[in-house]
N, C-alpha and C positions, 0 to 999 in steps of 0.2 A: 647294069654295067659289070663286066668281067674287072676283076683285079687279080694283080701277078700275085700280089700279097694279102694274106686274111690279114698281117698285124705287124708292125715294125715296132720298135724299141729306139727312139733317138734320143739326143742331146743334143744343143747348141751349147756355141761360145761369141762371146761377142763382145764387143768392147766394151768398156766403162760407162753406165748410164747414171745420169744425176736426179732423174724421177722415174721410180721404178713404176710406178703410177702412170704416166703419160708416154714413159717411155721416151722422154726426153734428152737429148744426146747421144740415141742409138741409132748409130750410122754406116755398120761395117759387120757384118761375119765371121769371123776366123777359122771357126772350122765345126766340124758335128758330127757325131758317130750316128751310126744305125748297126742294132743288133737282129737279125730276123729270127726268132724265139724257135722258129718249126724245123732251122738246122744248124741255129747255136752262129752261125757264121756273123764275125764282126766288118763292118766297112768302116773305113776315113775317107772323111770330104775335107778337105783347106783351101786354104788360098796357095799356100807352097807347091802343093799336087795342081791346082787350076783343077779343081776335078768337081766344085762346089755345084755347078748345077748340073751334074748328072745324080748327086744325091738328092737334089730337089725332086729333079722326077723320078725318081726310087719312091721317097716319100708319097709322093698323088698317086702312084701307083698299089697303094696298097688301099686294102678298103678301111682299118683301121690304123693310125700312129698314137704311142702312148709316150707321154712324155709326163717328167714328174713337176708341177707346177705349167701344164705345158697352158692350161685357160688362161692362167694367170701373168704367162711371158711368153716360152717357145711361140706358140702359136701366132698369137699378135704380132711377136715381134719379126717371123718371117712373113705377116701379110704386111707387115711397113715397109720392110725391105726391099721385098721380091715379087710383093701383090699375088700371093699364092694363099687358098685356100685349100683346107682338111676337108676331106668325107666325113671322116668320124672322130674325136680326140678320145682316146683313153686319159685321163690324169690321175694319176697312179697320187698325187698327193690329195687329190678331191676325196678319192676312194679312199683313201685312209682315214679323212677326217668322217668321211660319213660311218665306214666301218668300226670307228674307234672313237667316240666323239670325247671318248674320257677315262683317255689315254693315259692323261695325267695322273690318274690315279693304279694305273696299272704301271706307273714307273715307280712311284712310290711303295708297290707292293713288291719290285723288281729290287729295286734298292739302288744304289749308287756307288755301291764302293766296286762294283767290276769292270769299271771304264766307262760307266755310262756318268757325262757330269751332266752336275744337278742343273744347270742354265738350261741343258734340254729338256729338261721335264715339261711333257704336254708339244712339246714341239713336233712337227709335222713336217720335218724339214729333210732333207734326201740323205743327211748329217747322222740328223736321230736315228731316222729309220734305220739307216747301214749298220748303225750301232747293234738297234735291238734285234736285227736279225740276223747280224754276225756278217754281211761285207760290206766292209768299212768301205765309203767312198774316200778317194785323194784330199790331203792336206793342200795340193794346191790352190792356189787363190787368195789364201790371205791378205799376203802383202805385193807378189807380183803384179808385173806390169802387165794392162790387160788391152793396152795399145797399140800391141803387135802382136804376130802369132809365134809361137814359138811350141818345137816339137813336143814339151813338156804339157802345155796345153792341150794337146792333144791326146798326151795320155791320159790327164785329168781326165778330159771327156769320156775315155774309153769305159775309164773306172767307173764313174756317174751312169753310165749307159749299164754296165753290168749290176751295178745295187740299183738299177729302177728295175731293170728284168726281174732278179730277184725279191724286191718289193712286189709285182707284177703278179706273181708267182705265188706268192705269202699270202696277197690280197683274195685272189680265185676261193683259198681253203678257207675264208672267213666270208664269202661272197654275202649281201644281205638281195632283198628283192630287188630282181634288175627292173622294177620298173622305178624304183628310188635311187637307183643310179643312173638309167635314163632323166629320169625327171634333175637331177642336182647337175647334171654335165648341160643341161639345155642350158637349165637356170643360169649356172655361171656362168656360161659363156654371153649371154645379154646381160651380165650384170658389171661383165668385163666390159663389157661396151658401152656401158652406163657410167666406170669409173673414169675412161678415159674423156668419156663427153665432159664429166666434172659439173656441178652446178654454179650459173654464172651468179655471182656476189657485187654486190654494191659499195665498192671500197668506200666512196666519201662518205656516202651516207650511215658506214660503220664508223669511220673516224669519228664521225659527228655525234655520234651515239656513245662511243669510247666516252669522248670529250666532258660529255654530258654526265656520264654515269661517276666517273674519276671527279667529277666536282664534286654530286650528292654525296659522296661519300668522303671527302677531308670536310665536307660540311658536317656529317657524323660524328666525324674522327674530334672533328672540333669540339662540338656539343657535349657528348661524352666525355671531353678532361675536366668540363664542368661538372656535370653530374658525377663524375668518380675521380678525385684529384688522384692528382701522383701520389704512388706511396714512395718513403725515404726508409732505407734500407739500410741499417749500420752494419759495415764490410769488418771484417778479421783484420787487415791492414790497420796502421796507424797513422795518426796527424804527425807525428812526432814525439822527441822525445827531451827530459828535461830534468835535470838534478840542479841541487842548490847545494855550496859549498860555500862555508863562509859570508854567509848571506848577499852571495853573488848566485845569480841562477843563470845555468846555461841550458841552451835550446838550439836542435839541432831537428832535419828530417828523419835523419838513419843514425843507425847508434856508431854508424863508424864516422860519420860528419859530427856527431857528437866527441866521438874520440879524438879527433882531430881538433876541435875547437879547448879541451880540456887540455892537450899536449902544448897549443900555441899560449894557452893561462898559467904555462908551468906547471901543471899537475896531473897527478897518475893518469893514465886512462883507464885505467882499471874502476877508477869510479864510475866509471861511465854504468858498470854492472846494479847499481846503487838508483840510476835512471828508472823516473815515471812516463806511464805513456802521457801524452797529449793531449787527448783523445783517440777517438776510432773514424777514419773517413765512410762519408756515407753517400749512398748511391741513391741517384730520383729515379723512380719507374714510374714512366707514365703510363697509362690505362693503355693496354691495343686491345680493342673492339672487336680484332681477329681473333683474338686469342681465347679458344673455349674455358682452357681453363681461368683465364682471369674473369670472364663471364659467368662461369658459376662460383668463384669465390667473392665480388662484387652482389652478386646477388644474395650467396647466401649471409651475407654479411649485412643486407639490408629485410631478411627474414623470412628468405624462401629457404623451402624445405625439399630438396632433391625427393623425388619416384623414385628414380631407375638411376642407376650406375653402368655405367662400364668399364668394370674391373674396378680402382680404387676412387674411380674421377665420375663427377656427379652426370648423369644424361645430359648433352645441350646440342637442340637441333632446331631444326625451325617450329615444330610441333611443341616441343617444352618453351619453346620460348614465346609461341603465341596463348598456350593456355593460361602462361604467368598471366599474360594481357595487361601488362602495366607499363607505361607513357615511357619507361628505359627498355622493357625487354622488346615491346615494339621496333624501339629506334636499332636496337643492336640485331634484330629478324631483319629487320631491312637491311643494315650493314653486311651482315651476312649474304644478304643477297645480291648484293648489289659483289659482294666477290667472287660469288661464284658465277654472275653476270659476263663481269671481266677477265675473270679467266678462263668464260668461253668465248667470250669477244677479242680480246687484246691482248691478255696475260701469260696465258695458257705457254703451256710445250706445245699444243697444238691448236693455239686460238687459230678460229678463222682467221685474222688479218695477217699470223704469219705462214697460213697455208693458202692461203688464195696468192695465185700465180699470177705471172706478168700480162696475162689475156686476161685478165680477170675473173677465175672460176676455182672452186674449191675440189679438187680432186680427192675425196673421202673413201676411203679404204673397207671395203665389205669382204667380211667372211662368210659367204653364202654357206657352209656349213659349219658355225661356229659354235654349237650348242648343244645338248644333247638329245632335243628336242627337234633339230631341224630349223630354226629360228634363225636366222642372222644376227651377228655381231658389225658394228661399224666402231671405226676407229681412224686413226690422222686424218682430220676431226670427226669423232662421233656425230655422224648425221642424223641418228635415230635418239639425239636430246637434245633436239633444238626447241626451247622454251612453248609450250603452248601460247593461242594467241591468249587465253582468258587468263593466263599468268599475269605476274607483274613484267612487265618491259618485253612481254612474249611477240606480242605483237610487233611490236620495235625490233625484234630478233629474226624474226620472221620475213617481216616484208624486207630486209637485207637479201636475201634467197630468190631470185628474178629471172625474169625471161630471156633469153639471147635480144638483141638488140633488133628491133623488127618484129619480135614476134609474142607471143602470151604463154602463160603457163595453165596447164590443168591438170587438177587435183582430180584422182578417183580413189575410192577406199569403198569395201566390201561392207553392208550393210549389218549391224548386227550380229560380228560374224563371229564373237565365241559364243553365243547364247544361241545360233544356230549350230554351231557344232555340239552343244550341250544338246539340244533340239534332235542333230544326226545317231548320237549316242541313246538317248531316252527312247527312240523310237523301241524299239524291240521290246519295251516294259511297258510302254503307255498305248502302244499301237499308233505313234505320232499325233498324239493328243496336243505335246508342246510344241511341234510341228505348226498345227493348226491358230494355234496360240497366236506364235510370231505372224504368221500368214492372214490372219483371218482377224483375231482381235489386239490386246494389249497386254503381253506378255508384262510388264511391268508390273501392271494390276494385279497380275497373275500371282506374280512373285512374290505383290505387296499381302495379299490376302493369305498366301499361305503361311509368311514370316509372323502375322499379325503384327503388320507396320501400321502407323497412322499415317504414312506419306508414299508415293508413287518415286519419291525423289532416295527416300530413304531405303528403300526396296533396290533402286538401282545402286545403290552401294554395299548394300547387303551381298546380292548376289553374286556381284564381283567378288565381293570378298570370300564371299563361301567357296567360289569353284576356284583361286586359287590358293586355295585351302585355308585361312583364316583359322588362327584358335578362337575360344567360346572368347577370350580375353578382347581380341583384336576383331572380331565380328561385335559385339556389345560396345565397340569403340567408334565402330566406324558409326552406330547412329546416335553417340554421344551418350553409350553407357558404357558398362562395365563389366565383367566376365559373367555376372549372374543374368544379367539381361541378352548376353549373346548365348548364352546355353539354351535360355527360354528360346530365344528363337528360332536357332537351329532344332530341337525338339519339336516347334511348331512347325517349321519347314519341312521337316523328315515326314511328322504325320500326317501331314496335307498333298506330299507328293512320296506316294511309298515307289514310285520310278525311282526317281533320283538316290532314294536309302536304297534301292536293287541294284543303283547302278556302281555304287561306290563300295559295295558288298563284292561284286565281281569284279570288280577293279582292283582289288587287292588279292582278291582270290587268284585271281589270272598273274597276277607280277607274281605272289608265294608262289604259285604252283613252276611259272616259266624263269622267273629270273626277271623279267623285261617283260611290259607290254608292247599286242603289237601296234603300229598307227596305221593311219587312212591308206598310207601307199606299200604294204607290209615292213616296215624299218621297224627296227628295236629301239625302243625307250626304253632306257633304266632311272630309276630315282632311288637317293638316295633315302627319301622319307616317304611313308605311305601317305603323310597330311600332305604332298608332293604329286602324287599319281595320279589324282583327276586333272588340274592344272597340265601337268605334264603332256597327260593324254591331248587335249584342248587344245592346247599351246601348237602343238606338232602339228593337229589336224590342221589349225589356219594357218602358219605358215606353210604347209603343205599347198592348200588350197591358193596361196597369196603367189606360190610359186609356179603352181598349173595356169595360174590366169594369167602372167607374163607371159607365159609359153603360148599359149590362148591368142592372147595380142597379138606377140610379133609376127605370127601367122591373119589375124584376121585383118590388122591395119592398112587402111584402104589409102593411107596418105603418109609423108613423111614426117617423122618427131622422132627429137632426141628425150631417151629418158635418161634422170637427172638423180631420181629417188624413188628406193623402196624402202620403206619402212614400217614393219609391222602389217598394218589391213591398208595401205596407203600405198599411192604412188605419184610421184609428180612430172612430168614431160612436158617439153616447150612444140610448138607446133605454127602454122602460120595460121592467124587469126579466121580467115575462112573456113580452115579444115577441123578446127577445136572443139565443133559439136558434133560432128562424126565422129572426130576420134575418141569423144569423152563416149560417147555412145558404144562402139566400138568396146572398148576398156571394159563394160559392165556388161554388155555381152560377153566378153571372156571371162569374165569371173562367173557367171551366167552358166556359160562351159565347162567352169573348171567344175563346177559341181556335177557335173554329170558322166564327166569324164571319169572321176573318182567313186562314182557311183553313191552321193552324197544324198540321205534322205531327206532333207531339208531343200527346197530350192532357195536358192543363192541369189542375191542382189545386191549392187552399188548403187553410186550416188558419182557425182561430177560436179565441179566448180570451176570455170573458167578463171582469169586472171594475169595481172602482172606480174606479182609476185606470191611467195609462198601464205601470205598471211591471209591473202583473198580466196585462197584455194583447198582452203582446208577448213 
């Protein structure tokens, strides 16, 4: 296809929305700039001009439109409007966060005192950016009415339209591999269509769960004033106050109700100066269970001895409090849980029951490039910590997370997919020995013989821990020793697999020498620690690869589903119960794909779970 335009520069404005998420309450356009970058020339579109859809087909006319935030709103929200589709979206804020993933610390190197405030720091917002590259987008919109159009809005937009150009422009000179811009503009854009699907929620059956948990827990709270009474606490204040004259004694609250009782007996009140205290009033503190630090001074008071500290206040987590392993730090391990339970369930700023919407579905917030690694971030509610099912109440947490009404959910998630990217990495030292390993026998075994474990179970937490990067301290811990027993085994590890010491040798080498390692799709990873850098490496290749296999799907699916979640090596989608072994099939074929498309030496495989809800599917 011929287009009039390689690339336009727009802005929208548009009325006041109440979920930016679903785009809820967006019902109107007011007006949108477009800048054509190849002769600088600016247009206005409004409703005052009536001239709105001839900027529309401006827009389709061109092969690219770049908009800042445009996956995350413009775009969407002129296909709800006007039922208009992009060719191609530039998003000038995507490109920044992937160009700059840590940013944050480049504003702290920038400093703060030259107009840039500190609430921006790390922000990504069209606000910031004007900031740090000197044109400043419009103050308007703060408090203005966004109900009507008005010519001032219009200028907003013009200005917004010129600091995205110039974003635009800044972004080209820092450009990283287009095919990591390619890949993160796909990604979003299905992931935008993932946020507005939302995932449907089980309201009653969460109340019901609230209800339940809210009991076990004043049953604790109960239990607990037993085992740890209230302490009585004598305050600075006094009971009152009291002198004796003449072997008459007066008593008063406050020495001036003193003075007043001594003035109506006929005498000075100056003796009131001459007054004893009463005593001191004393306050009850009862035990809260919440409370870390009453949790290590209860304890230490019954003859434990803190580890670890942070800063003046003794360690207390669920780990210290299950090694105590005594019939109180139990009860308080569970209390603790049981709140952090509910305030992902009920309590929270952003419990599911007060983000799940009046259709019943949880619209969760993904930054598909939220990391420095490439990983996603989720957030209004974190969808990527909902309790495992083999947790406590995880199960219970889980199957809340459901299918559309009519139809099933399925679970796919990438088979063994860091220890195959460990696998894609080690090739080129082992000749894909550990390759063969995963493929052919039992990598675990593998693991376990060269740690010198006595367990297959032990080795799997070993290795975890080792690739993301683990001290001798915290590798000797995970199989229930201590930093001399994780040295031993890393030393044993290293000697049984000299791949892996080559590979972690050049891993460091390559970040000293470049600044950044490079990843699977050539993007820059930086770490701030070398015990960081393999991890880091790992981390980016599978969410890389987590991210080619969505793109993979939405191209190979042979039926209709809404997806619902990505998270990490996982994804969950509802589909109509006839079509959910195609498509779960489908799904591990593109991950299948995505490994080869990346040119991945390991081949790549998933797995599929059918189901109602999330708990069955994972």
């Amino acid at each position: 296809m011929n287009y009039k335009y390689n690339i336009l520069i727009s802005d929208i404005e548009t009325n006041a929305i109440k979920n930016w998420q679903t785009l809820d309450g967006l019902d109107r356009m007011h007006c949108f700039t477009v800048i054509d970058p190849t002769t600088s020339e600016l247009y206005e579109f409004n409703t005052m001009k009536d001239n709105i859809d001839e900027g529309l087909k401006m827009l389709q006319e061109s092969e690219y439109v770049c908009f800042h935030n445009g996956i995350g709103f413009d775009a969407p929200a002129l296909y709800r409007l006007y039922g208009i589709r992009f060719n191609k979206i530039v998003d000038t804020m995507l490109m920044a966060k992937v160009l700059f993933p840590d940013i944050g610390d480049e504003d702290d190197k920038r400093g703060y005192e030259k107009g840039f405030p500190k609430k921006l720091r790390g922000s990504h917002s069209l606000k910031a950016w004007g900031l740090r590259i000197g044109v400043h987008k419009d103050d308007h919109g703060a408090s203005e009415d966004w109900e009507n159009f008005s010519p001032e809005m219009q200028t907003y937009c013009n200005q917004d339209v010129r600091t995205t150009l110039a974003l635009y422009k800044y972004l080209l000179q820092h450009s990283t591999s287009p095919k990591t811009l390619v890949l993160e503009h796909e990604f979003a854009k299905l992931i935008r269509i993932q946020e507005m699907n939302g995932f449907p929620f089980d309201v009653k059956k969460a109340n019901e769960l609230a209800k339940e948990l809210m009991v076990r827990r004043v049953e604790i709270e109960n239990e607990m004033q037993e085992v740890f009474p209230a302490k009585v606490e004598t305050m600075k204040s006094v009971t009152g106050w009291r002198v004796e004259v003449e072997g008459f004694e007066y008593t008063a609250k406050t020495k001036v109700q003193l003075k007043a009782e001594l003035k109506r007996a006929g005498l000075k009140q100056t003796i009131s100066d001459l007054a004893e205290k009463t005593g001191n009033k004393t306050k009850t503190i009862p035990f809260n269970p919440g409370s870390r630090d009453q949790i290590a001074e209860r304890l230490m008071e019954a003859g434990w001895k803190p580890a670890a500290y942070e800063g003046k206040r003794p360690e207390i987590n669920e780990g210290v409090l299950r090694k105590i392993n005594t019939k109180e730090s139990l009860k308080l391990l569970e209390y603790l849980l049981l709140q952090k339970r509910l305030g992902m369930l009920a309590e929270g700023k952003h419990a599911w029951l007060n983000a799940v919407t009046d259709e019943g579905r949880i619209h969760g917030s993904v930054n598909t490039a939220g990391t420095v690694t490439g990983r996603c971030t989720h957030n209004s509610p974190n969808i990527g910590q909902i309790p495992a099912v083999r947790s406590e109440y995880g199960k219970e947490c889980r199957e809340l997370f459901t299918a559309p009404e009519g139809k099933v959910l399925v679970g796919s998630d990438a088979s063994q997919l860091e220890l195959r990217c460990l696998a894609h990495y080690l090739f080129p030292y082992d000749s894909g020995k550990y390759v063969r390993e995963i493929l052919e026998g039992d990598i675990h075994t593998v693991n376990q013989n060269a740690a010198g474990l006595p367990t297959r179970d032990q080795a799997k937490t070993f290795i975890y821990s080792l690739i993301y990067g683990a001290s001798d301290t915290r590798l000797g811990e995970s199989v229930g020793g201590g930093r001399p027993e994780g040295k031993r085994l890393r030393n044993s590890f290293m000697s049984k697999m000299p791949a892996f010491k080559k590979l972690l040798s050049d891993v460091e080498e390559s970040e000293k020498k470049h600044g950044h390692l490079t990843g699977i799709d050539g993007r820059e990873i930086r770490s701030r620690s070398k015990h960081s850098l393999l991890n880091f490496l790992l981390q980016s290749c599978g969410a890389v690869i987590m991210k080619q296999s969505l793109i993979e799907f939405a191209l190979l699916a042979s039926h209709p589903y809404e997806m619902h979640a990505n998270v990490h090596d996982e994804v969950q989608f509802s589909c109509e119960e006839e079509h959910a072994k195609d498509l779960g099939r489908e799904f591990v074929t593109a991950i299948e794909k995505a490994g080869k498309t990346l040119e991945f030496k390991c081949p790549l495989d998933g797995d599929f779970k059918i189901g109602n809800n999330w708990a069955e599917t994972h």
